[in-house]
N, C-alpha and C positions, 0 to 999 in steps of 0.2 A: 836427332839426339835420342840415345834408347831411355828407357825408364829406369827409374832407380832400384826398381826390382829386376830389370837385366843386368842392372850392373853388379847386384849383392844377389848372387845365388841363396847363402844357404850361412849361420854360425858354425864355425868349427868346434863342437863342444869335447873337447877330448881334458884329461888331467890340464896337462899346459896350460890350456888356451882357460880354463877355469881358475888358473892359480897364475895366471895373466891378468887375468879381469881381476880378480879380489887385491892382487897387493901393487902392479900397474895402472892402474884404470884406463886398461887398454882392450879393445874387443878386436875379434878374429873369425874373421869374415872368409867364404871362399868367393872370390869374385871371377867375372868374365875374365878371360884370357887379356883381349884388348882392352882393357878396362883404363885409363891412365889414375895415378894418385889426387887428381884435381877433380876424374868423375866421381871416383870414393867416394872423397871426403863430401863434396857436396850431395851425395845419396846419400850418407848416414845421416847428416841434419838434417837431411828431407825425410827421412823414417823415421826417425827416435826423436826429433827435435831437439837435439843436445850440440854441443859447441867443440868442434874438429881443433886438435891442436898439432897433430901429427901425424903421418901415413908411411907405413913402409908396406911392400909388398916381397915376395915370395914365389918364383917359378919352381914347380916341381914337375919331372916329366912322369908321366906313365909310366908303371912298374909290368914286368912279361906278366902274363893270365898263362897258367895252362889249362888245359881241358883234353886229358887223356894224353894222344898224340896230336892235337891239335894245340896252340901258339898263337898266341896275340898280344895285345899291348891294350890298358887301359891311356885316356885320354889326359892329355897334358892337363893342368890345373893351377891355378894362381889364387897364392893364399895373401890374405891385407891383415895386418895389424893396425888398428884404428886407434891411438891414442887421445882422451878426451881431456879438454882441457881443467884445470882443479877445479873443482868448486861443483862440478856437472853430477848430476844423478845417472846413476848406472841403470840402463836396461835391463830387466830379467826378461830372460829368453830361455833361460836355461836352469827355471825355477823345481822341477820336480825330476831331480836326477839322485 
């Protein structure tokens, strides 16, 4: 079973995902590829100690890179919306933006 830090890379802190969290109380996560909605949800109670009410995820593939005449592709990515359940205090992660 990997850890809960393999399975939650990183918060997506962009406009959205910040005006998700304030009027949702929902967070946005990028997580591992293979990740399923049932290892999420049990990673984020295990980091923030708060109470999972809902899980959607999100495939985005890699967009082309150029680089002069050379061609590549960044790496596929899987983004989690975490909705918590009412009553829960919200995480700041994303206190000094």
């Amino acid at each position: 079973m990997k850890s809960s830090y393999q399975i939650i890379r990183r918060p997506v802190i962009t406009e959205k995902g910040l005006t998700i969290k304030e009027n949702q109380n929902t967070l946005v996560f990028q997580v591992a590829a293979k990740a399923t909605k049932t290892e999420i949800k049990e990673a984020v109670q295990g980091i923030f100690k708060v109470k999972v009410h809902s899980v959607r995820t999100a495939l985005y593939p890699g967009k082309e890179r150029r680089r002069g005449k050379f061609a590549g592709y960044r790496p596929d990515w899987k983004k989690a919306y975490v909705r918590l359940k009412s009553g829960e205090k919200m995480p700041e992660y994303a206190q000094n933006l």
